[in-house]
C-alpha positions as CSV (number, residue, x, y, z in Angstrom):
1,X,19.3,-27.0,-6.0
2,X,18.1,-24.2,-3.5
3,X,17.8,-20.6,-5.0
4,X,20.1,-19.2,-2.0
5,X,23.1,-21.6,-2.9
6,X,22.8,-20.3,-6.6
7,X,22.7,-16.9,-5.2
8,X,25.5,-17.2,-3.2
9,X,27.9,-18.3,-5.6
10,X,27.0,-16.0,-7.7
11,X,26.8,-13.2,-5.6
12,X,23.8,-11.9,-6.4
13,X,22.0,-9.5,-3.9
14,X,18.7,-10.4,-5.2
15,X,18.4,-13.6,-7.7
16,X,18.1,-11.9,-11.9
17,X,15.2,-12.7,-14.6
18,X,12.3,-12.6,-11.6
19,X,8.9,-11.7,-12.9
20,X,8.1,-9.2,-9.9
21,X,10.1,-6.1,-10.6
22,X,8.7,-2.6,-9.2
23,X,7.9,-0.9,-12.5
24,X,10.3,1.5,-12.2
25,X,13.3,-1.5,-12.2
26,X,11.9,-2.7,-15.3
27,X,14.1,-2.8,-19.0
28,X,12.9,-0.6,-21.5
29,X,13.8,-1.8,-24.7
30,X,12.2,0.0,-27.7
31,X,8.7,-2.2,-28.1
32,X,8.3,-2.0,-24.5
33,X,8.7,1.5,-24.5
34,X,6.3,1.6,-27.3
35,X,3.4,0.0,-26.2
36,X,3.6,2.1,-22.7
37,X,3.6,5.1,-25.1
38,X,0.5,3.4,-26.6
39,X,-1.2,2.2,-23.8
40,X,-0.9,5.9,-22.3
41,X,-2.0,7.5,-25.0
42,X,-5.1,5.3,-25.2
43,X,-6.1,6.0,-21.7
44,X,-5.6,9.4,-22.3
45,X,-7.7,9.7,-25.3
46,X,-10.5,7.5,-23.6
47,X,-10.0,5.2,-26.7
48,X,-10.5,1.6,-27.5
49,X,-6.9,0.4,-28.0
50,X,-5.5,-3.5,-28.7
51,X,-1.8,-4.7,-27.9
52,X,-1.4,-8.3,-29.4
53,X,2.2,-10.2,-28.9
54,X,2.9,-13.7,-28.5
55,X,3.2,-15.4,-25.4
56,X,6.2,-13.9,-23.1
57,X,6.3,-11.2,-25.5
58,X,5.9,-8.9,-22.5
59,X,2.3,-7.5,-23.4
60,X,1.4,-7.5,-19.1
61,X,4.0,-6.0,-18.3
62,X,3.8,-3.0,-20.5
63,X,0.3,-3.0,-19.1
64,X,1.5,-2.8,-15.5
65,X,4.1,-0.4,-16.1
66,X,1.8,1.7,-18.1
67,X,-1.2,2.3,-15.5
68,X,1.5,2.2,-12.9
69,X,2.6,5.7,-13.7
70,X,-1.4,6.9,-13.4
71,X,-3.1,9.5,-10.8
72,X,-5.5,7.4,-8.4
73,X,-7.6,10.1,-7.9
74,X,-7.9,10.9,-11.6
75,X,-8.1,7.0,-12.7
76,X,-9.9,3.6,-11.5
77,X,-8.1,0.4,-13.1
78,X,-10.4,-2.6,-13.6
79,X,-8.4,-5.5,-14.8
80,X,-10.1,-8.2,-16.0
81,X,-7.4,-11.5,-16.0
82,X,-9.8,-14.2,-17.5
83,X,-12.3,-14.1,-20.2
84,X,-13.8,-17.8,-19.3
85,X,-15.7,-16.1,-16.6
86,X,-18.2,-15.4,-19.8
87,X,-20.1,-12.1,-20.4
88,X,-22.1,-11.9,-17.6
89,X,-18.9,-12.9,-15.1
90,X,-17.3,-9.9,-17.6
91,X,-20.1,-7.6,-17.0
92,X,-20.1,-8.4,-12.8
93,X,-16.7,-7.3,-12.1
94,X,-16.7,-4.2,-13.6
95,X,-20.1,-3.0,-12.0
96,X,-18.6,-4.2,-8.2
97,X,-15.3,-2.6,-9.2
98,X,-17.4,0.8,-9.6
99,X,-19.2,-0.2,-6.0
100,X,-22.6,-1.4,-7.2
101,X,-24.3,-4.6,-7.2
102,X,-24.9,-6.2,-10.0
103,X,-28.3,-6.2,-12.0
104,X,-29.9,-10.0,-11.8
105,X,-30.9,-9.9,-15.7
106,X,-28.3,-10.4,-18.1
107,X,-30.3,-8.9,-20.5
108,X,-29.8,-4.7,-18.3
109,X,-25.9,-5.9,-16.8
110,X,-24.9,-3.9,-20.0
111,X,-26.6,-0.6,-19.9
112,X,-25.6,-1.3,-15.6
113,X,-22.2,-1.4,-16.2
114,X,-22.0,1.6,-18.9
115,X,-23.9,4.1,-16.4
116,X,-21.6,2.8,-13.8
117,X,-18.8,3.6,-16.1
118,X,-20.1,7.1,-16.9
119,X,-21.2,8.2,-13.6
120,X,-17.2,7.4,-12.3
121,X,-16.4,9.9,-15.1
122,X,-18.9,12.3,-14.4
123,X,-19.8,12.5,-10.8
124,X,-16.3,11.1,-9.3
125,X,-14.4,12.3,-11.2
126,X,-12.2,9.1,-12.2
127,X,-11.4,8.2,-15.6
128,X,-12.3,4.1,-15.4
129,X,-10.1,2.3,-17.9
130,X,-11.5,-1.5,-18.1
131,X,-8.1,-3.8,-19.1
132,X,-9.4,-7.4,-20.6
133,X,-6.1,-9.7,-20.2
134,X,-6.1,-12.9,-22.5
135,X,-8.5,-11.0,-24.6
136,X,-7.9,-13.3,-27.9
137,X,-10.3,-15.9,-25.7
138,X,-13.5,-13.6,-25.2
139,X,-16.3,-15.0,-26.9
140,X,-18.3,-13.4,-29.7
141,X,-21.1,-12.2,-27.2
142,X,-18.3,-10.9,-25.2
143,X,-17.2,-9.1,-27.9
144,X,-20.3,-7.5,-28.9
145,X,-20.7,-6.3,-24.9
146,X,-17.4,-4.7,-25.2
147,X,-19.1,-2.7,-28.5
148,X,-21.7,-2.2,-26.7
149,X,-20.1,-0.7,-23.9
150,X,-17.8,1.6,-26.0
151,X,-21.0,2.7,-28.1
152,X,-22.9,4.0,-24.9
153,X,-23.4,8.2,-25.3
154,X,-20.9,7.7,-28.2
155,X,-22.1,11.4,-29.3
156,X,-20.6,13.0,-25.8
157,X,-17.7,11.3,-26.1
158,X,-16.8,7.8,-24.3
159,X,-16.6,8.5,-20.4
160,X,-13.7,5.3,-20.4
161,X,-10.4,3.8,-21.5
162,X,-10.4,-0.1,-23.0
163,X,-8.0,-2.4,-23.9
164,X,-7.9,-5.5,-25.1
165,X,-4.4,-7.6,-24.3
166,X,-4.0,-10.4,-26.5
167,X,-1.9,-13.4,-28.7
168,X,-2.1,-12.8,-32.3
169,X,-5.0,-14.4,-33.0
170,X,-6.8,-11.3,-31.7
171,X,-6.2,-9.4,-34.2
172,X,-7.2,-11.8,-36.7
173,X,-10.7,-12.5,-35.2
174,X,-11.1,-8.8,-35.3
175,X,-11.1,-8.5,-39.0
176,X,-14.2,-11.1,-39.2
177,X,-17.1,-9.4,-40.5
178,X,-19.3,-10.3,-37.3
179,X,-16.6,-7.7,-35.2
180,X,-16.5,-5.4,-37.9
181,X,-18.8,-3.1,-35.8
182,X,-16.0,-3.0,-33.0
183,X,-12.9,-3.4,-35.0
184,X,-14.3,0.4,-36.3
185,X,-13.9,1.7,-33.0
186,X,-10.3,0.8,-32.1
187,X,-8.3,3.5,-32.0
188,X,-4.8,1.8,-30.8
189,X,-3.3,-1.3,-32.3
190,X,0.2,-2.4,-31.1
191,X,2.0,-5.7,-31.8
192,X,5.1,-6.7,-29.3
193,X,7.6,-8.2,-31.6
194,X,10.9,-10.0,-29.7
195,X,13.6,-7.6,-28.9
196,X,16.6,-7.3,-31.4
197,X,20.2,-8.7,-30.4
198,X,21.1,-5.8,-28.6
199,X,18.4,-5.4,-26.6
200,X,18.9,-8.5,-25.9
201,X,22.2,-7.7,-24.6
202,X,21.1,-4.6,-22.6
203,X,18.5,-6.7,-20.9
204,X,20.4,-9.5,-19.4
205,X,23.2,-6.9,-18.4
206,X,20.4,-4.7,-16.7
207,X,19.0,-8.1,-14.9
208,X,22.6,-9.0,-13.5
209,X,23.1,-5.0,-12.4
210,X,19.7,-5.2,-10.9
211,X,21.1,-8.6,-9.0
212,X,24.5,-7.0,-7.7
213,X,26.9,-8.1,-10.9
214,X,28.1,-5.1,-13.3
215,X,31.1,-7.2,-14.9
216,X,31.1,-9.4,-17.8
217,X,29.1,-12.6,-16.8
218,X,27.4,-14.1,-19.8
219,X,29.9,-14.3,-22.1
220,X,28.7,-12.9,-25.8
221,X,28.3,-16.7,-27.4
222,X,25.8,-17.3,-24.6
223,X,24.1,-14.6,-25.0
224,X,23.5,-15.0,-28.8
225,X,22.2,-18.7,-28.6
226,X,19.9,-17.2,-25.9
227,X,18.7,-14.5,-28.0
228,X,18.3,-16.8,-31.2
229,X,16.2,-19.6,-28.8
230,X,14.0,-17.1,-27.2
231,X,13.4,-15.3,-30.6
232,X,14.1,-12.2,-28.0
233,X,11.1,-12.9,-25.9
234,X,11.5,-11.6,-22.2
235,X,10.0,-14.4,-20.6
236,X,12.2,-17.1,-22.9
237,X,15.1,-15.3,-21.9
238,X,14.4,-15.3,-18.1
239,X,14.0,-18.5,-18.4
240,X,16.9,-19.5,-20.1
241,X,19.1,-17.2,-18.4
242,X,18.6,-18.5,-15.0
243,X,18.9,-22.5,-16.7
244,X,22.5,-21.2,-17.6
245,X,23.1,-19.6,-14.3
246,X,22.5,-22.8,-13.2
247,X,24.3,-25.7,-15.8
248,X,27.5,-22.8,-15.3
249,X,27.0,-23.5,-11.2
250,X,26.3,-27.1,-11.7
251,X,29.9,-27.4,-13.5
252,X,31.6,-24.4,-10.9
253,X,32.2,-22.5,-13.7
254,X,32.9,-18.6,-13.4
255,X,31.0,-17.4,-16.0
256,X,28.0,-18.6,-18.4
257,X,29.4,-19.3,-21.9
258,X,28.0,-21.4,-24.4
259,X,28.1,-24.5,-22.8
260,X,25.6,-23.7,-20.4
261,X,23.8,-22.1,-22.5
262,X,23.5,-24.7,-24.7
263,X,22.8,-26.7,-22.1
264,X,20.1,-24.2,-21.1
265,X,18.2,-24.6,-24.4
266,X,18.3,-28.1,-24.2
267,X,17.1,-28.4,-21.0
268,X,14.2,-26.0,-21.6
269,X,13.5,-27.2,-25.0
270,X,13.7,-24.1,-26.8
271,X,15.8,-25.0,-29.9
């Protein structure tokens, strides 16, 4: 089924639960609003912060929003979307984010990348703030860098924001005594919890307003088994709002009620 004939019947203007809303178009539930809050503060403070959540949980997207609202000429952001690249991939991208080519040694890319950080502070004038996505995958000698990092001219204060963006297990590899050292230094901790029923309510009526519909389209039974399937998860939601968007169009009905939104769950497997 084509996305325009969905549309169309519909009558959307733009098709709901898409991932690439302008920052300013996005829902701000209360955890959302919360770990922006967070995440700003951290960057403010120059401060080691770490926002956990389970997939979908919206943890990126808080991110985004977050450093969305910063001053270029006051800020560099260097996102880091994959830990696999290992600590020497880790330590590369942040020292040709900052302009400079990387040192050949492993052994020096650390102190490289920490003067590269603090000269941006100092001489430039740019706060860097280094974002490690998927962060529950970094390695323990990935780990350590990042302590290393934070530790550099600790006494004059760090010249950098991190944060570490992560599932669950995050936080619990950050209690073992081998990360104790960093654990120490975090400043921010933040777990993304699923919104509550009425958020979930607000969000899939601010989706539908975003897409051209203000009246009553989901009716309130599908929007419970929606909420209770995706445990309030944005990214369950989306999904499952646009599978009963679709099972209502399949049948020609005017509205998504709970029959397409049963269908919706077990189409997507989320019951």
């Amino acid at each position: 089924m084509s996305v325009q004939r969905l549309q169309s019947h519909w009558g959307f203007t733009t098709m709901p639960f898409g991932r690439g809303l302008a920052p300013s178009m996005l829902h701000r539930h209360g955890g959302h609003s919360e770990a922006v809050a967070r995440i700003a503060w951290c960057i403010d403070q120059h401060a080691l912060g770490v926002i956990t959540g389970e997939v979908g949980a919206g943890k990126t997207v808080a991110v985004r929003a977050a450093t969305a609202a910063l001053d270029t000429s006051r800020h560099v952001v260097i996102y880091l979307p994959n830990p696999s690249v290992g600590v020497r991939g880790m330590l590369h991208h942040i020292v040709t984010a900052l302009g400079q080519v990387p040192n050949f040694h492993t052994a020096t890319l650390v102190p490289q990348a920490a003067d590269a950080l603090a000269a941006e502070h100092a001489e430039r004038g740019r706060s860097p703030v280094v974002i490690i996505d998927e962060a529950h995958l970094l390695d323990n000698t990935q780990m350590e860098a990042v302590r290393m990092l934070t530790n550099h001219n600790m006494d004059s204060g760090a010249p950098f924001a991190a944060l570490l963006i992560g599932q669950p297990t995050l936080r619990q590899r950050l209690r073992l005594g081998v990360l104790a050292a960093l654990d120490q230094r975090i400043s921010v901790r933040y777990t993304l919890t699923g919104m509550n029923p009425a958020e979930t309510t607000d969000y899939i009526t601010h989706h539908l307003k975003i897409a051209g519909r203000t009246d009553t389209l989901f009716s309130t039974d599908a929007i419970t088994l929606i909420h209770n399937a995706s445990r309030g998860y944005p990214r369950a939601i989306n999904n499952l709002a646009v599978n009963a968007l679709t099972a209502a169009f399949a049948r020609n009905s005017s509205i998504v009620d709970d029959k397409a939104a049963r269908t919706a769950i077990s189409e997507t497997g989320a019951d």
